[in-house]
C-alpha positions in Angstrom: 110.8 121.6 102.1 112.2 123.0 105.3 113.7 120.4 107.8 111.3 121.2 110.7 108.3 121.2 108.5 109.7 117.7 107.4 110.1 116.7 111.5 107.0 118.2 112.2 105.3 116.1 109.2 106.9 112.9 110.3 104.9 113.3 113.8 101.6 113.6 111.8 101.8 111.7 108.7 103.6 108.6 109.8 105.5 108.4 106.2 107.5 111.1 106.6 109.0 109.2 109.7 110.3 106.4 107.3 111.6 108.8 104.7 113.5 110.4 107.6 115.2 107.1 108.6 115.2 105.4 105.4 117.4 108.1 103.5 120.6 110.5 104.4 118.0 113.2 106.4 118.4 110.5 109.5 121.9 112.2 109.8 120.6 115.7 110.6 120.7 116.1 114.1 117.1 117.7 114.5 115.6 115.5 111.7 117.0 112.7 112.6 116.1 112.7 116.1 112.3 113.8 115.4 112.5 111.0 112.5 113.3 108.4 114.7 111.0 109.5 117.8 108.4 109.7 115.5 108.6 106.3 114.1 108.5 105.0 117.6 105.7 107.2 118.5 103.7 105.8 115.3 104.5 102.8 116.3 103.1 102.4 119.6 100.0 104.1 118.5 99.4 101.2 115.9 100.1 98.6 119.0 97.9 100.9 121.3 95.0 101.1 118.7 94.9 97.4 117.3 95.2 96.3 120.9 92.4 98.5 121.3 90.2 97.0 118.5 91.9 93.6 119.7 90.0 94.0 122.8 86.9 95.5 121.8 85.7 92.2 119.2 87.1 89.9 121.8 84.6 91.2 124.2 81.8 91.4 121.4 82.7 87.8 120.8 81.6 86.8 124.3 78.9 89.6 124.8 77.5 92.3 122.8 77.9 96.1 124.4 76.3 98.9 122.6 78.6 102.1 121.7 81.7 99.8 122.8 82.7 100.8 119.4 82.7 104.3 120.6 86.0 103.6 122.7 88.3 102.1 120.0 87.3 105.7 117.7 88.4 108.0 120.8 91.2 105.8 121.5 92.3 106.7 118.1 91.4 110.1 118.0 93.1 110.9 121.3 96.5 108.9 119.8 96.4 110.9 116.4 95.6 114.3 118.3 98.9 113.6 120.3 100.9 112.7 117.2 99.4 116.3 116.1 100.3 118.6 119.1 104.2 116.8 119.4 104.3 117.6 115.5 103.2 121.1 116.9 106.3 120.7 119.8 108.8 119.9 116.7 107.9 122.5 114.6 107.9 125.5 117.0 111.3 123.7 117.7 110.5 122.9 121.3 113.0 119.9 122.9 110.9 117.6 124.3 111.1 113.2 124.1 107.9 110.6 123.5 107.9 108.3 126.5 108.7 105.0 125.4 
């Protein structure tokens, strides 16, 4: 597998970023880098999401709103299409850094 397919596939699958830092790839310079960014991308989406869903069944707990469901699935649909289009950014090779 080609190393920016490998970058690219660490921004979308999540796994790959583990592989990347886990083994000797994390000392490439472009997969490295992408490895790393992308674990801490993954990462704050699983905060952002659960914190999300955290929210959502607190305030069903207290009082039911219809569709409030609707929120936690474009929270994560909005967090996994920006994993996609930085996977995109990595593998047409474009420098560019998550905010964190």
């Amino acid at each position: 597998m080609k190393d920016k397919t490998l970058a690219a596939l660490a921004y979308i699958l999540w796994i790959p970023s583990l592989y990347i830092v886990l083994t000797e790839k994390r000392r490439d310079e472009f997969v490295g880098f992408h490895g790393g960014q992308a674990l801490v991308l993954w990462t704050g989406i699983f905060l952002i999401f659960f914190a999300v869903r955290f929210l959502v069944n607190l305030i069903w707990s207290f009082f039911y709103i219809p569709y409030l469901d609707v929120l936690e699935i474009l929270t994560g649909a909005g967090l996994y299409g920006y994993a996609c289009y930085c996977g995109w950014r990595c593998y047409q090779e474009i420098a560019f850094k998550v905010p964190h």
